[in-house]
KEKE-3310 file (N, C-alpha, C; in steps of 0.2 Angstrom, whole numbers, plus 5000, padded with zeros to 4 digits):
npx = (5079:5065:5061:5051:5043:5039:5032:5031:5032:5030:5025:5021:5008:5009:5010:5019:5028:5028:5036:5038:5031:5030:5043:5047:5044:5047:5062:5061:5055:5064:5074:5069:5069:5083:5090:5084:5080:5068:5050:5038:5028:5021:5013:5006:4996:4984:4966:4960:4966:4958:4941:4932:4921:4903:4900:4893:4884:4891:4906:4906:4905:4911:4923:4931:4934:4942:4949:4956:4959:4963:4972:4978:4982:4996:5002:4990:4992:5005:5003:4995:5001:5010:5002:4999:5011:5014:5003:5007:5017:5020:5028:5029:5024:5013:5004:4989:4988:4976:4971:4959:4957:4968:4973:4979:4978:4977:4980:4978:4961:4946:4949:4944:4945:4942:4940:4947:4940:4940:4927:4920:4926:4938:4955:4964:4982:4987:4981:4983:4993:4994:4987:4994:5008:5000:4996:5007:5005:4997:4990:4979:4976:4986:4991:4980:4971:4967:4959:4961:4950:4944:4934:4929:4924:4926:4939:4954:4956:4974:4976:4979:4990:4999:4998:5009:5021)
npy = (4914:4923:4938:4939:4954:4960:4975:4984:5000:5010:5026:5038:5050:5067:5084:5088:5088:5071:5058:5045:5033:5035:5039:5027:5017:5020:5019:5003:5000:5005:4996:4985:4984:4986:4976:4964:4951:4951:4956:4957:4964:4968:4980:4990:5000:5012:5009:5021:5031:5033:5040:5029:5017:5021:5020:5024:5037:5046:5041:5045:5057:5064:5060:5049:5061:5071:5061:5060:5074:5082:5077:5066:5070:5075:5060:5051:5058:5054:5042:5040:5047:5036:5024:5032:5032:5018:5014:5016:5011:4997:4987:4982:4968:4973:4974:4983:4983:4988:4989:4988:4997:4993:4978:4971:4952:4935:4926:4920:4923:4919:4927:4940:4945:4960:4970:4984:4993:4993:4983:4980:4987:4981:4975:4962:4960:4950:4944:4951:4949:4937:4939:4947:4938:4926:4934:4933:4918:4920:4928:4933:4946:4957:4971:4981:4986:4979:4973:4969:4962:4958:4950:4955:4947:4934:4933:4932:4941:4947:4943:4959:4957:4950:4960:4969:4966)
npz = (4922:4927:4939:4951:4961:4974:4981:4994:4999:5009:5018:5030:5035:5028:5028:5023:5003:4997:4990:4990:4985:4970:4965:4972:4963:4952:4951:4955:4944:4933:4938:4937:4923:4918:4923:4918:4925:4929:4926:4934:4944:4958:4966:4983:4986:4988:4996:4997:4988:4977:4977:4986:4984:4989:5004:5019:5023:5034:5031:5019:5014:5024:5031:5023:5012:5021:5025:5011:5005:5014:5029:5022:5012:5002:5002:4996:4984:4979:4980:4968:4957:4958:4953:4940:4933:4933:4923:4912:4910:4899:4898:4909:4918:4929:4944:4953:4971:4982:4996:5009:5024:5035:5046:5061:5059:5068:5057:5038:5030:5021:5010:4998:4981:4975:4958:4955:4966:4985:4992:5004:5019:5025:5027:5032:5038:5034:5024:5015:5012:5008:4997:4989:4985:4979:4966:4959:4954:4943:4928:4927:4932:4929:4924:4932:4944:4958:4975:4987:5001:5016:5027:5043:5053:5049:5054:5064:5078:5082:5097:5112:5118:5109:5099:5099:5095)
capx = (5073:5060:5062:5045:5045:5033:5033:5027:5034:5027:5027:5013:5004:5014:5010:5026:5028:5025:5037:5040:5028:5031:5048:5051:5040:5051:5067:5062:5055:5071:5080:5068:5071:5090:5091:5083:5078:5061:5045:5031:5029:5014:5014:5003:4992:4978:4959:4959:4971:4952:4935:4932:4912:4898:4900:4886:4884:4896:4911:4907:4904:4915:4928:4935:4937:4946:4958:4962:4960:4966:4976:4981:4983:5000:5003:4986:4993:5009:5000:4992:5007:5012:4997:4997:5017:5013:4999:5013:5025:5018:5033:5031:5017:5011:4996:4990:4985:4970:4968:4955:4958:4974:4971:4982:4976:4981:4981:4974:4957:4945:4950:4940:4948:4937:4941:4947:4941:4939:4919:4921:4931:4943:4959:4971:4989:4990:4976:4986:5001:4991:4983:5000:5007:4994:4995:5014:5005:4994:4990:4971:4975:4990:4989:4973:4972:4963:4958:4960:4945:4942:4930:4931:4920:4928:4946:4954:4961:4979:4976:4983:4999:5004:4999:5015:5027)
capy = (4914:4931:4938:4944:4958:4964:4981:4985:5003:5016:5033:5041:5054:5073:5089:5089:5084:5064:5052:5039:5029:5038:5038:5020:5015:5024:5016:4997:4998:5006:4991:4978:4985:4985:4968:4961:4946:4951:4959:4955:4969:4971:4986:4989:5008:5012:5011:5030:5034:5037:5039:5023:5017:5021:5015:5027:5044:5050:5041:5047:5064:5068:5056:5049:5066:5072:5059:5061:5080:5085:5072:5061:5073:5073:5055:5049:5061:5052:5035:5041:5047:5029:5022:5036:5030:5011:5011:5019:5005:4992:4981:4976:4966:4975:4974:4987:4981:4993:4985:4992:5000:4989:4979:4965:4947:4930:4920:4923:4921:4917:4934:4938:4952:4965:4973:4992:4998:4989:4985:4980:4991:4979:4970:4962:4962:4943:4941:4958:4947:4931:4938:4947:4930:4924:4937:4931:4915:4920:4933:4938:4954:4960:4979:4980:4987:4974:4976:4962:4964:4952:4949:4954:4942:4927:4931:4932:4948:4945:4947:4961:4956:4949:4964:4974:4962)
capz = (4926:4930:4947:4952:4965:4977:4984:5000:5003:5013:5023:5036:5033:5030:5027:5014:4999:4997:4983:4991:4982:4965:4966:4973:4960:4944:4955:4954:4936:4931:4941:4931:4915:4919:4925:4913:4924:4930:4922:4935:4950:4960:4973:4988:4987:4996:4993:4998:4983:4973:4980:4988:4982:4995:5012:5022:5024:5035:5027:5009:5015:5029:5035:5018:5008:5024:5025:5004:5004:5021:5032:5017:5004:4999:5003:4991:4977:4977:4976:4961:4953:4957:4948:4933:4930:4932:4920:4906:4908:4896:4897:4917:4919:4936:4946:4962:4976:4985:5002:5014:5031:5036:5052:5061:5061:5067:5053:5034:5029:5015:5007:4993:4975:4971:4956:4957:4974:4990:4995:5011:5024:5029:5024:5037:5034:5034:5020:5009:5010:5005:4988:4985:4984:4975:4962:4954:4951:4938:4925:4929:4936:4926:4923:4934:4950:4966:4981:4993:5007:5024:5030:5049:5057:5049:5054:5071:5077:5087:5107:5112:5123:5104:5092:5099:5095)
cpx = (5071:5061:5055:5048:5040:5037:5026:5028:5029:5028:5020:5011:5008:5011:5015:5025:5030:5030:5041:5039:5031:5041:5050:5049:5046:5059:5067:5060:5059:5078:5078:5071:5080:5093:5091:5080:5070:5055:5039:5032:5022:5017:5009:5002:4988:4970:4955:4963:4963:4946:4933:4925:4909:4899:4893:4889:4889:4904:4914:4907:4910:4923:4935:4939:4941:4952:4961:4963:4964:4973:4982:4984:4990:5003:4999:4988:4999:5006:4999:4998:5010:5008:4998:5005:5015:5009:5003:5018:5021:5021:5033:5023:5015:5004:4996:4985:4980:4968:4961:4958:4962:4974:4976:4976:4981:4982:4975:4966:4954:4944:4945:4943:4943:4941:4942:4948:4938:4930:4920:4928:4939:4948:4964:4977:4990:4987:4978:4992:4999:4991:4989:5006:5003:4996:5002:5013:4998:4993:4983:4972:4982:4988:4984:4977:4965:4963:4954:4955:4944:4937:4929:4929:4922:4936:4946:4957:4967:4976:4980:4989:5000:5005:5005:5019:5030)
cpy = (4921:4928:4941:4949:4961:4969:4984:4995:5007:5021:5034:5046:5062:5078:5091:5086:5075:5060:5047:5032:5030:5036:5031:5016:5012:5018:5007:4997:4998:4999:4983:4979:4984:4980:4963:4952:4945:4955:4961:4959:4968:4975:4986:4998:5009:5010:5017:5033:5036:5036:5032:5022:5016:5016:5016:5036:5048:5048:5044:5053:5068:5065:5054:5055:5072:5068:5061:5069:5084:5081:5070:5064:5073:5064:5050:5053:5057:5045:5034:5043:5038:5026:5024:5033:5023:5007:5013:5015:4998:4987:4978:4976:4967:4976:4979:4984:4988:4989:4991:4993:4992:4984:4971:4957:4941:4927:4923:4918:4919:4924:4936:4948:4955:4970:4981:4993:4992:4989:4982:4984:4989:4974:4967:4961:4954:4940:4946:4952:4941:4932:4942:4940:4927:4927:4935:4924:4914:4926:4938:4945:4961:4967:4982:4981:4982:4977:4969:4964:4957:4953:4947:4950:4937:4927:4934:4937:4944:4948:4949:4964:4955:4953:4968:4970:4963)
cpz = (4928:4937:4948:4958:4968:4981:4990:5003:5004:5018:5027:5032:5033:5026:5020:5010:4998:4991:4985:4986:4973:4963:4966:4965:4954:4946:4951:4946:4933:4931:4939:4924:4914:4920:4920:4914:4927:4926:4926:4942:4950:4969:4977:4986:4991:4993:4995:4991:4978:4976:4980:4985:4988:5000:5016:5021:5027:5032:5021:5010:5020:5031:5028:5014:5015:5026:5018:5005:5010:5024:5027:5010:4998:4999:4997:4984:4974:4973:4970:4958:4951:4953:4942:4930:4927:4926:4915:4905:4904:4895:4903:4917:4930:4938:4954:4965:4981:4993:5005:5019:5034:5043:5053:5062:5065:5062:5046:5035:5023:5011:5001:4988:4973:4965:4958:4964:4977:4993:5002:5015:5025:5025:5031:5033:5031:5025:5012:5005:5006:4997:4984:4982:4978:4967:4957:4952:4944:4935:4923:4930:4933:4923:4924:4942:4955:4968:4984:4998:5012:5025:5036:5054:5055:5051:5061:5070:5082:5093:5107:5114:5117:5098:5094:5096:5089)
residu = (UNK:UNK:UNK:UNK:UNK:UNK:UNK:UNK:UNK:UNK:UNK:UNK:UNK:UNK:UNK:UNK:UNK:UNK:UNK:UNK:UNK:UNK:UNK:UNK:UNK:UNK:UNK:UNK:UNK:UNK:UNK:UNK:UNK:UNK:UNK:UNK:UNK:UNK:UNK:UNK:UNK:UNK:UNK:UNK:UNK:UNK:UNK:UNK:UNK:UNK:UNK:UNK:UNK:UNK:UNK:UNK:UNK:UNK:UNK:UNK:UNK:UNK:UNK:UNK:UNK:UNK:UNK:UNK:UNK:UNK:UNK:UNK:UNK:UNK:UNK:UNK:UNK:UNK:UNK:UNK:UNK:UNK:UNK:UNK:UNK:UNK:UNK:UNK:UNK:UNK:UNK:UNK:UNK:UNK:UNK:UNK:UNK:UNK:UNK:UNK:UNK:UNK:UNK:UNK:UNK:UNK:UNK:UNK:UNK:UNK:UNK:UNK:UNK:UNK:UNK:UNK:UNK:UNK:UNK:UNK:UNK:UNK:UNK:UNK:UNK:UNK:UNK:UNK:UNK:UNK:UNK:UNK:UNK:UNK:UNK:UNK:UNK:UNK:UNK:UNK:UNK:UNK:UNK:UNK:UNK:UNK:UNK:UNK:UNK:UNK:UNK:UNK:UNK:UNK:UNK:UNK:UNK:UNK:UNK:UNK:UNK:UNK:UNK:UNK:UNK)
# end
């Protein structure tokens, strides 16, 4: 029996050098290909890892290329590194996940895959975990990077006594 495997890792934002992502990556393909019982990985990136598509003015111009260029810069380069490996492994059927701007929810919604990059802002955690899920049951999206988006008017956000917990 195949083992599928989702990969959620992650780091903050650092000034230092970034390979978490790059590295965990090369790591678990290493640990498919050795096993021998799985082939199917999908990982979690960002939808800042490449210029997201037109939001408005100040995001495309100020906000976004200072999170990748500035803020984000070694942490987005690794993501990439992550992508540029994964799309070289032709033997694990892998899919990147691209969420938008991460936010908690109560409960999923009616999430909706956009190819490539994220067009609406927003992903909750609940709705990321959903369409990863999702993704091990079929082969639409197999060597293709998504991008799961919410839609924050139709999903509850956690009250805030519950979002510490």
């Amino acid at each position: 029996m195949l083992t599928p495997l989702l990969s959620t890792l992650g780091t903050a934002y650092s000034r230092h050098p970034i390979d978490v992502y790059s590295a965990g990556a090369r790591h678990i393909v290493e640990g498919l290909r050795a096993g021998g019982r799985g082939r199917r990985l999908v990982v979690v990136s960002s939808g800042l890892t490449y210029p997201p598509p037109h939001t408005n003015w100040f995001a495309d111009h100020v906000l976004f290329p200072f999170l990748r260029q500035v803020v984000g810069r070694t942490l987005y380069a690794d993501m990439r590194r992550m992508e540029e490996y994964l799309r070289r492994c032709d033997d694990i059927d892998w899919t990147i996940m691209r969420p938008g701007r991460l936010y908690d929810a109560a409960d999923g919604s009616a999430y909706r895959v956009d190819p490539d990059a994220p067009t609406q802002g927003y992903t909750s955690r609940a709705d990321l975990a959903a369409a990863m899920l999702a993704e091990l049951d079929t082969n639409e999206h197999v060597h293709a990077a998504v991008s799961p988006t919410t839609d924050r008017r139709a999903s509850s956000p956690i009250p805030s006594a519950e979002a510490g917990r």
